[in-house]
N, C-alpha and C positions, 0 to 999 in steps of 0.2 A: 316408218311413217314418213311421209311428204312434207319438208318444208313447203308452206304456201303464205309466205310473210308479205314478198312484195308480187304477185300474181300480174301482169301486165296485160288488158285486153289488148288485143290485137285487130282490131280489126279490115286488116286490107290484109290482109294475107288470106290466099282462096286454098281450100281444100275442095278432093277429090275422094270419094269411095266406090270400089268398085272389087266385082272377085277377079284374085287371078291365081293364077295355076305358078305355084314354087318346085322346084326340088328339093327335097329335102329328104335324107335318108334312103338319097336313091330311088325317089316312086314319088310320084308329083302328087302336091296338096293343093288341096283349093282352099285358099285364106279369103280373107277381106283385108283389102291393102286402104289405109286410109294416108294417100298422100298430100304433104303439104308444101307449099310453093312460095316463091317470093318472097323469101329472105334468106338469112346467109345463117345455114347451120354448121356450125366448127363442129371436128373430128377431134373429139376430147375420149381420156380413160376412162370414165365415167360413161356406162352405156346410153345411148338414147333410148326416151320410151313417148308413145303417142299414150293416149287413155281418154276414155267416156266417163264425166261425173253427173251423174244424175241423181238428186235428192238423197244423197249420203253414200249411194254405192258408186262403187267404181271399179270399172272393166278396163283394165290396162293390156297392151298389145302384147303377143308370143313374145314378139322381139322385133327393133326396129332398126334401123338403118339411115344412115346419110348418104348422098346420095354422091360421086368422087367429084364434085365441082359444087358441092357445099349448097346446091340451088335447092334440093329437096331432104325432106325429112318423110320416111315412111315408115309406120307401123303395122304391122300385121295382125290380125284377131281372127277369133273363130266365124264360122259363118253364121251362126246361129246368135249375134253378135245383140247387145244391152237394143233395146228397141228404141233411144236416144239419151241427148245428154250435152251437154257442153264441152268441145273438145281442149284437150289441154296437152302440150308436148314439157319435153326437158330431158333431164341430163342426170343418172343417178337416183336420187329421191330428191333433185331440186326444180319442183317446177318453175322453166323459163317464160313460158307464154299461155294464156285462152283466146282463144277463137270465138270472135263474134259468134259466126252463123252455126247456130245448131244441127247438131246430126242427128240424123233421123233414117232408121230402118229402108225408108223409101229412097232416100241417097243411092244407096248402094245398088249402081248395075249389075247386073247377075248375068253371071257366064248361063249358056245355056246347058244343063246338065246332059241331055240327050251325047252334046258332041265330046262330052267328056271321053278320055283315057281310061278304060276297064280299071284301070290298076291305082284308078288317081283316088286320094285320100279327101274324104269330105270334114278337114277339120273342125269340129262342134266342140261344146264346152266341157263332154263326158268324153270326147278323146284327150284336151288336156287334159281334164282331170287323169286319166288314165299314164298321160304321158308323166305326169310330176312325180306320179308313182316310184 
């Protein structure tokens, strides 16, 4: 469960979603990268995680990352990703911050599938499921 005692809007801090092409496992995936900018995320033990709350559910990211000069925070999701939500980052199970402006399905740039890699991975929510396995 998520501590969310003291939650912090944030609002100047701008986010970006868009798909991009990862490797991973050796054969490239197509995520949706939701990255966030303009403040200073520490490289703590405690994993970073992005996530969508919308009206009780909540879509938290494969896995996310800092960025090596602390300027970005990204999280990675499937593509077929919560159709919006209010975003919220942190550290563990302790959320640090939410994000004014809501995400929304229509955010997100899309790679064009045509010039995709044969071999590249369309990660969706039945291949996590698959992958937790």
């Amino acid at each position: 469960m998520f501590d969310i005692t003291l939650i912090q809007m944030i609002p100047q801090l701008p986010w970006q979603a868009k798909e991009v092409i990862r490797e991973l496992d050796y054969r490239p995936h197509v995520l949706v990268r939701i990255q966030i900018t303009g403040g200073y995320f520490q490289h703590r033990a405690a994993e970073p995680f992005v996530r969508i709350v919308s009206r009780g559910k909540v879509v938290e990211s494969w896995f996310a990352e800092v960025s090596d000069d602390n300027t970005t925070l990204s999280g990675y999701f499937q593509t077929d990703i919560a159709a919006g939500g209010i975003i919220e980052y942190g550290y563990g199970s302790k959320v640090e911050g939410r994000l004014e402006k809501r995400f929304t399905i229509r955010n997100v740039e899309k790679l064009n599938r045509k010039n995709l890699p044969k071999e590249a991975v369309i990660v969706t929510d039945k291949f996590l499921k698959e992958k937790r396995r």
